[in-house]
C-alpha positions as CSV (number, residue, x, y, z in Angstrom):
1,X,-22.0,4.8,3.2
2,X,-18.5,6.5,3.3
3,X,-19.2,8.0,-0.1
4,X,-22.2,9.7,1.1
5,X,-20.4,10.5,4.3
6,X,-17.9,12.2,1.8
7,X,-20.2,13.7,0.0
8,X,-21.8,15.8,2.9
9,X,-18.5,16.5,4.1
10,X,-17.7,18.0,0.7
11,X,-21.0,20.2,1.1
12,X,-21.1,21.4,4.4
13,X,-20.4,25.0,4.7
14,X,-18.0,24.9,8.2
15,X,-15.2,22.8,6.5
16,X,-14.9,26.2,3.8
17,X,-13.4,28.8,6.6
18,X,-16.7,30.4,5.2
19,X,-15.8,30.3,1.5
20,X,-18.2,29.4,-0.8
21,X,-18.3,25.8,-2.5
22,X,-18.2,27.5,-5.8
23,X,-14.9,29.1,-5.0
24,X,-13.3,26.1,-4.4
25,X,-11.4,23.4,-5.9
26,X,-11.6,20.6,-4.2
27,X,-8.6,18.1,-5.0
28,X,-9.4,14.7,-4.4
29,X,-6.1,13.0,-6.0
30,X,-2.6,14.1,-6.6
31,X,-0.5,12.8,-8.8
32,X,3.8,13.7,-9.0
33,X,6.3,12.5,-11.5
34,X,9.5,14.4,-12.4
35,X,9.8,16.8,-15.7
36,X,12.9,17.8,-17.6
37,X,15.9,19.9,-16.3
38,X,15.4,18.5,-12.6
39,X,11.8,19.7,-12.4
40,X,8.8,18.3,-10.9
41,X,5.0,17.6,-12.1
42,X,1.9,17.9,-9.9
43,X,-1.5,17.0,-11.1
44,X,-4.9,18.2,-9.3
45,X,-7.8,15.7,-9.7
46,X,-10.7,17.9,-9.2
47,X,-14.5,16.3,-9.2
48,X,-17.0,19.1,-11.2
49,X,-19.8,20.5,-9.8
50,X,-22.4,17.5,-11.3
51,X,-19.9,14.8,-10.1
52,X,-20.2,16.3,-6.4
53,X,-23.7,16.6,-6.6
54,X,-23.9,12.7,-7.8
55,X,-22.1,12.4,-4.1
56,X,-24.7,14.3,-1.8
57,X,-26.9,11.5,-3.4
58,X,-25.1,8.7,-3.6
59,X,-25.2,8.0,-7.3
60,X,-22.5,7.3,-9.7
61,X,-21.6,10.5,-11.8
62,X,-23.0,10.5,-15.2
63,X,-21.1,8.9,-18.0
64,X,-22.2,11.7,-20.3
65,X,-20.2,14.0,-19.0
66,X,-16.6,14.0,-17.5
67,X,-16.5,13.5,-13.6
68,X,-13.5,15.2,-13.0
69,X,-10.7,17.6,-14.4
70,X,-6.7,17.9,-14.0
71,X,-4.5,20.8,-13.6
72,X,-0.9,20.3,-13.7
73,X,2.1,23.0,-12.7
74,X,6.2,22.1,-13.6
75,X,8.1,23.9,-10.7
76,X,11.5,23.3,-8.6
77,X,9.2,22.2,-5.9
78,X,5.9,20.8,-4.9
79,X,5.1,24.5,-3.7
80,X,5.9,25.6,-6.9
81,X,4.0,23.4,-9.6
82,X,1.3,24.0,-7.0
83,X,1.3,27.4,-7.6
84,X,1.5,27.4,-11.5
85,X,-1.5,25.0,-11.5
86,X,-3.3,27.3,-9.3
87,X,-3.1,30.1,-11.8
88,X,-4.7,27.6,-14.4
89,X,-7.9,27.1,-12.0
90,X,-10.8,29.0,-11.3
91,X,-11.2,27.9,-7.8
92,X,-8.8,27.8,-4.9
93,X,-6.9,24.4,-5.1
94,X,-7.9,23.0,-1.6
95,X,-6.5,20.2,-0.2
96,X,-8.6,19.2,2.5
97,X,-10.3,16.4,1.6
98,X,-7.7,14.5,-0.9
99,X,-7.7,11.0,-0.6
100,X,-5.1,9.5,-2.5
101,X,-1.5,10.5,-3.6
102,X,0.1,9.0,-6.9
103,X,4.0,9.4,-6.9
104,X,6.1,8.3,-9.7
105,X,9.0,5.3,-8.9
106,X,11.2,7.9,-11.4
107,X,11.6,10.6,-8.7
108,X,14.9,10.7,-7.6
109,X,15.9,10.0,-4.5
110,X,16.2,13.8,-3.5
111,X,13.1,14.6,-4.8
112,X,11.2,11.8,-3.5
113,X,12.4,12.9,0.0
114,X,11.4,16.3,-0.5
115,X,8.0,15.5,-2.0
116,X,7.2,13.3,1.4
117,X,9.0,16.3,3.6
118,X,5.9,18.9,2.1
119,X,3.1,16.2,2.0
120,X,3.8,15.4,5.7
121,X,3.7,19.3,6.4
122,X,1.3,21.0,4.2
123,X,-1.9,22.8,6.0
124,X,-4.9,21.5,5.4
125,X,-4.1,18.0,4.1
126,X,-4.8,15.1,6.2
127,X,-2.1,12.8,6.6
128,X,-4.1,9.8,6.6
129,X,-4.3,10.0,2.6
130,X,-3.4,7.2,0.9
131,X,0.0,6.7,-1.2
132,X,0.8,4.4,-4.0
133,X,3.5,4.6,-6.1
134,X,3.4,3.8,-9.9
135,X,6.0,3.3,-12.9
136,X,2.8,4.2,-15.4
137,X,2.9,8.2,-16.5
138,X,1.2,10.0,-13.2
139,X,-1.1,12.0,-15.8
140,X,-2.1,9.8,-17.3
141,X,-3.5,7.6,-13.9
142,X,-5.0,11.2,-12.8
143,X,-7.0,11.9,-16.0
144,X,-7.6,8.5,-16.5
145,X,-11.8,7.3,-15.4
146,X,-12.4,4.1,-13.8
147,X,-15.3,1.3,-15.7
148,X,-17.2,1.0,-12.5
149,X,-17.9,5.3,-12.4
150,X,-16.9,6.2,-9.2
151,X,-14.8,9.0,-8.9
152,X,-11.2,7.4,-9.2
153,X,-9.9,9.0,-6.4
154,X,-12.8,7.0,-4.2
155,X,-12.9,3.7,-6.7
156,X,-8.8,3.9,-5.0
157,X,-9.9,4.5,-1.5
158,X,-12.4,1.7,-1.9
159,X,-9.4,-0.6,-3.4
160,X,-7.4,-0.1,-0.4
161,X,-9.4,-0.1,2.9
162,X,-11.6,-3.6,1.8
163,X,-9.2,-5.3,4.3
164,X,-11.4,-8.3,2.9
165,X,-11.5,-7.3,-0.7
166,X,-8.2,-8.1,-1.6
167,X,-5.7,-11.0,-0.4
168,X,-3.6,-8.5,0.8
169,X,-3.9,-4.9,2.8
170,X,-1.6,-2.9,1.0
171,X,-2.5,0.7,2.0
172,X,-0.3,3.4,3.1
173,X,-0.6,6.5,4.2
174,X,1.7,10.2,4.2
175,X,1.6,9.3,7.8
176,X,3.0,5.9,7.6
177,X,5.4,6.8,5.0
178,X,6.6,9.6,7.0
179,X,7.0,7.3,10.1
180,X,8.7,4.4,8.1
181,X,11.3,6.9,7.0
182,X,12.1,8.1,10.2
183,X,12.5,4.8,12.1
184,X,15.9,3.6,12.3
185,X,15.9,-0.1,11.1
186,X,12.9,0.0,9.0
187,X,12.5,0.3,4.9
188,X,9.5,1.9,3.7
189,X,7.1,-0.1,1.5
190,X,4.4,1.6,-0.9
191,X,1.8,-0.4,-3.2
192,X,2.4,-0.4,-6.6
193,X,-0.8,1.2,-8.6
194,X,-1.2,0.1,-12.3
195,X,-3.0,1.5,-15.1
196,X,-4.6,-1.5,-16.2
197,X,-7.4,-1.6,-19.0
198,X,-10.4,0.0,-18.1
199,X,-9.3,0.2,-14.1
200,X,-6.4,-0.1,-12.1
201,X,-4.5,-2.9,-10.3
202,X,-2.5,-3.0,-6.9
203,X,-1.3,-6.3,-6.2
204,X,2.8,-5.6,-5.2
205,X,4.8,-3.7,-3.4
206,X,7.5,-1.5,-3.8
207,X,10.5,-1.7,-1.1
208,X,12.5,1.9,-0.8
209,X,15.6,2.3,0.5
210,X,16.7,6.2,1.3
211,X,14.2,7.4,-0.8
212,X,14.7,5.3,-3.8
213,X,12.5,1.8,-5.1
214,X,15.2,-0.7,-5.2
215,X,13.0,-3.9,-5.2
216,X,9.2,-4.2,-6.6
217,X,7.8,-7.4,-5.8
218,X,5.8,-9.8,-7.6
219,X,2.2,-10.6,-6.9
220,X,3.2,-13.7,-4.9
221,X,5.8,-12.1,-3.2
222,X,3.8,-9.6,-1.7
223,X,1.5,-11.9,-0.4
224,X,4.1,-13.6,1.9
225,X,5.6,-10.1,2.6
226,X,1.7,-9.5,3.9
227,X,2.0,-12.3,6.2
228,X,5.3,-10.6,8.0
229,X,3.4,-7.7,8.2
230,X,0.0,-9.0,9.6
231,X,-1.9,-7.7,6.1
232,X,-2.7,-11.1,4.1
233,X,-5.9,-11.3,5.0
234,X,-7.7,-13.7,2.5
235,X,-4.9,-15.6,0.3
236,X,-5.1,-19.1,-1.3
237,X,-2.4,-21.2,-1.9
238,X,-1.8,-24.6,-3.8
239,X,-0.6,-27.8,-2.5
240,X,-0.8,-31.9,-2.7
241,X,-2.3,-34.5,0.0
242,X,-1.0,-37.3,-1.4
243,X,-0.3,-36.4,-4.5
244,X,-3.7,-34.7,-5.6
245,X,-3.7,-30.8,-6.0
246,X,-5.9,-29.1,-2.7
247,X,-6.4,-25.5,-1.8
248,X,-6.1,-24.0,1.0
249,X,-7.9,-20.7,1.1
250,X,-8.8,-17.9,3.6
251,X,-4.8,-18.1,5.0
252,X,-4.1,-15.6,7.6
253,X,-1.1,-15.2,9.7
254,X,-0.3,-13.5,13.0
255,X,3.3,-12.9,12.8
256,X,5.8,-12.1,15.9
257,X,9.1,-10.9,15.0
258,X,12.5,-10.7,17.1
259,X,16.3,-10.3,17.2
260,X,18.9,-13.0,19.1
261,X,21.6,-11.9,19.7
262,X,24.5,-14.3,18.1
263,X,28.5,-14.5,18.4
264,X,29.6,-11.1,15.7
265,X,25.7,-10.9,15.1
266,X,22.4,-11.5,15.2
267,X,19.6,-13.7,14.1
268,X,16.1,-12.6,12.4
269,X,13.3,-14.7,14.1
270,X,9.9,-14.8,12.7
271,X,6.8,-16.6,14.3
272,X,3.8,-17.3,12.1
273,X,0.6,-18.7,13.3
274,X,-1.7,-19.4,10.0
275,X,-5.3,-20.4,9.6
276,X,-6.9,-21.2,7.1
277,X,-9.9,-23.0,5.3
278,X,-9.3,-26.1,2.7
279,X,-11.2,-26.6,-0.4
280,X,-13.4,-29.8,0.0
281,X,-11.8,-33.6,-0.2
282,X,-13.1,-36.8,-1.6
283,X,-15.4,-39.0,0.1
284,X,-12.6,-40.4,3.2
285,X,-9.8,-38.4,3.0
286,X,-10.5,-35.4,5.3
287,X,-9.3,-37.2,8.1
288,X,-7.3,-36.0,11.1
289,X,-4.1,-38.2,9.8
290,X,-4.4,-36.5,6.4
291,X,-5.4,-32.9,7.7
292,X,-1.9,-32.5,10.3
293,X,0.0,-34.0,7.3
294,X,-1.4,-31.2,5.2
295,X,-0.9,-28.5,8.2
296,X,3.1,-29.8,8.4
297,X,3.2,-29.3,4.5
298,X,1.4,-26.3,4.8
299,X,3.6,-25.1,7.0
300,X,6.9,-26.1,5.5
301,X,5.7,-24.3,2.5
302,X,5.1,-21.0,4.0
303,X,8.5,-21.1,5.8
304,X,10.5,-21.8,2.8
305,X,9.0,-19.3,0.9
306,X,9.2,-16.3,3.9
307,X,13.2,-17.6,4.2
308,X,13.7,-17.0,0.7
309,X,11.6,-13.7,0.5
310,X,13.5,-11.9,4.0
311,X,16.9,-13.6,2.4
312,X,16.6,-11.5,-1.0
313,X,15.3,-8.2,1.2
314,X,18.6,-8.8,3.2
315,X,20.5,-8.6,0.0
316,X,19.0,-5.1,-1.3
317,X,19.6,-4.0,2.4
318,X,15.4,-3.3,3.0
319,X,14.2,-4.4,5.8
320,X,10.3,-3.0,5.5
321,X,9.3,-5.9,8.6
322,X,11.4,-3.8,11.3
323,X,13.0,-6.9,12.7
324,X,16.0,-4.4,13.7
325,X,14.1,-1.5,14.5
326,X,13.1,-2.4,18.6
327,X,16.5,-3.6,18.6
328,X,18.3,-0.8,17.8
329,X,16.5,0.9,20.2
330,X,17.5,-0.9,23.0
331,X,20.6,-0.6,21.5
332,X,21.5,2.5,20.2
333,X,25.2,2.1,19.6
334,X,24.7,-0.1,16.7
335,X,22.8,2.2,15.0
336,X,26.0,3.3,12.6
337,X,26.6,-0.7,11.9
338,X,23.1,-1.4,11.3
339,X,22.7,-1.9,7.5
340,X,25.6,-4.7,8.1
341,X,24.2,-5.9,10.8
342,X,21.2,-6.6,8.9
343,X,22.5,-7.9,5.7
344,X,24.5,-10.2,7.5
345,X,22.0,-11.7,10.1
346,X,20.5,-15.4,10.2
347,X,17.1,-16.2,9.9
348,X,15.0,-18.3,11.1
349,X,11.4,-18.6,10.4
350,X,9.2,-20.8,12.7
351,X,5.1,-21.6,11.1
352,X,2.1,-23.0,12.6
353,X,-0.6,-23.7,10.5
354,X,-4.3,-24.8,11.7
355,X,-7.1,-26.0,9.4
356,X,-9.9,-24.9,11.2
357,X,-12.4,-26.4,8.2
358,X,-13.3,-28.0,5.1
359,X,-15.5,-27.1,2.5
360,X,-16.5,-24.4,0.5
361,X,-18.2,-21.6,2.6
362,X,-15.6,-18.7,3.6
């Protein structure tokens, strides 16, 4: 349904400031990575003319024929590359109805933060596009066709908004990213998009600090970093009841966070309540004895592994939870001291964990 919604969008006539469809380019996917002598690439995804038309049916675009076409420009700036590209296409670039964002974890710093800066204020673009960041070369991820057919740009969006689709909610917006920089206290996160064989792969996150990726973490990682951030929506973890590997599946957390004040500090508090669904037992065992025994392990678990995830964030000086950030609003005079303050804080991280049932149906 959304991709036919799309598709009309793309072909009604009042979203055009009255310009005819075959004047314009419509950019569904933009992709920036930095280019020699402190100069930056953009990339323009564009859908042709038969893949559009696929949309305002809702098929998938023929494999025949290519479903969309890049145009790059090198520049000092966004504005810049945007225009060179613009001179290499026979429609007006328009940026109206992009959906997803690729940025390269090369750009510097600098660059990074200007790149956000002209996202966050360009026209027509929405801010509610999605942003990934990737290691892999950005043309390459823009040119490149996912197996399933869809446009890429829309295989992406579909990737990122199945809150159920994946074990963990990863995506981010220009508008988030814009806010996460702003906020005193908080580190800004970004999903890490993968070429990987004949599609792509999001399954970690990046952590930045001032415009720069200092930590990418793994798989698992992110996972528990979902469950600070209220995102895991469907993970499965392994443990024993007594002694014999079980699954619980379906995990979600609701997660509270907040700052105690200490003597020369503060302490990090983090409350978890998790839920989840355990694969079926032998005959006998799925008693209540053995199911709060499981819950306590359960819960032990989880709390060692969010310690040791929000102790290594502490070290790189991220913080992408915001445990400081409604603190330091309350107390604005420690905003100068509050990188120490965070690296040096205790933590403490309290979980609850429910079985609410056995078996196999989710």
């Amino acid at each position: 349904m959304a991709v036919v919604l799309l598709g009309v969008f793309l072909l009604l006539g009042g979203c055009w400031d009255n310009r005819s469809i075959e004047h314009r380019a419509i950019v569904l996917m933009i992709g920036i990575e930095p280019a020699q002598d402190g100069l930056i690439s953009v990339y323009f995804q564009v859908p042709t003319s038969q893949a559009l038309s696929s949309l305002s049916v809702s098929s998938s675009p023929s494999s025949a024929s290519p479903a969309t076409y890049v145009v790059g420009g090198v520049g000092k700036t966004v504005a810049q590359a945007m225009t060179q590209a613009q001179a290499k296409s026979s429609g007006d670039l328009y940026l109206g109805q992009v959906q997803e964002i690729v940025l390269s974890s090369q750009l510097p710093a600098a660059q990074f933060e200007d790149v956000l800066d002209f996202l966050a204020r360009i026209g027509p673009m929405d801010k509610t596009s999605y942003v990934a960041v990737s290691p892999d070369p950005i043309q390459h991820i823009t040119q490149h066709q996912p197996q399933e057919g869809l446009l890429p740009a829309l295989y992406l969006t579909s990737f990122f908004s199945c809150r159920h689709c994946q074990e963990v909610y990863l995506a981010r917006t220009v508008w988030d990213a814009e806010q996460h920089l702003q906020t005193p206290g908080m580190s800004m996160w970004l999903p890490v998009l993968r070429d990987h064989e004949a599609n792509f792969r999001i399954d970690q996150a990046a952590l930045y600090r001032q415009g720069q990726p200092v930590m990418t973490l793994t798989p698992e990682q992110t996972v528990y970093l979902g469950y600070l951030l209220n995102a895991t929506a469907k993970a499965s973890l392994p443990f024993t009841l007594h002694g014999a590997p079980v699954s619980v599946r379906a995990l979600r957390s609701r997660t509270a966070t907040h700052v105690v004040p200490e003597a020369g500090g503060v302490r990090l508090v983090a409350d978890l309540k998790v839920q989840g669904i355990l694969d079926t037992l032998p005959p006998g065992e799925a008693t209540i004895a053995n199911l709060r025994a499981l819950e306590i392990e359960v819960s032990r678990g989880i709390a060692a592994q969010e310690l040791t995830l929000i102790r290594s964030m502490q070290r790189q000086g991220v913080d992408p939870v915001g445990f400081l950030a409604p603190y330091l609003w309350q107390h604005q005079s420690l905003m100068p001291q509050a990188n120490e303050l965070y690296r040096n804080a205790g933590v403490e991280v309290r979980v609850h964990t429910r079985i609410i049932e056995v078996g196999d149906v989710l």
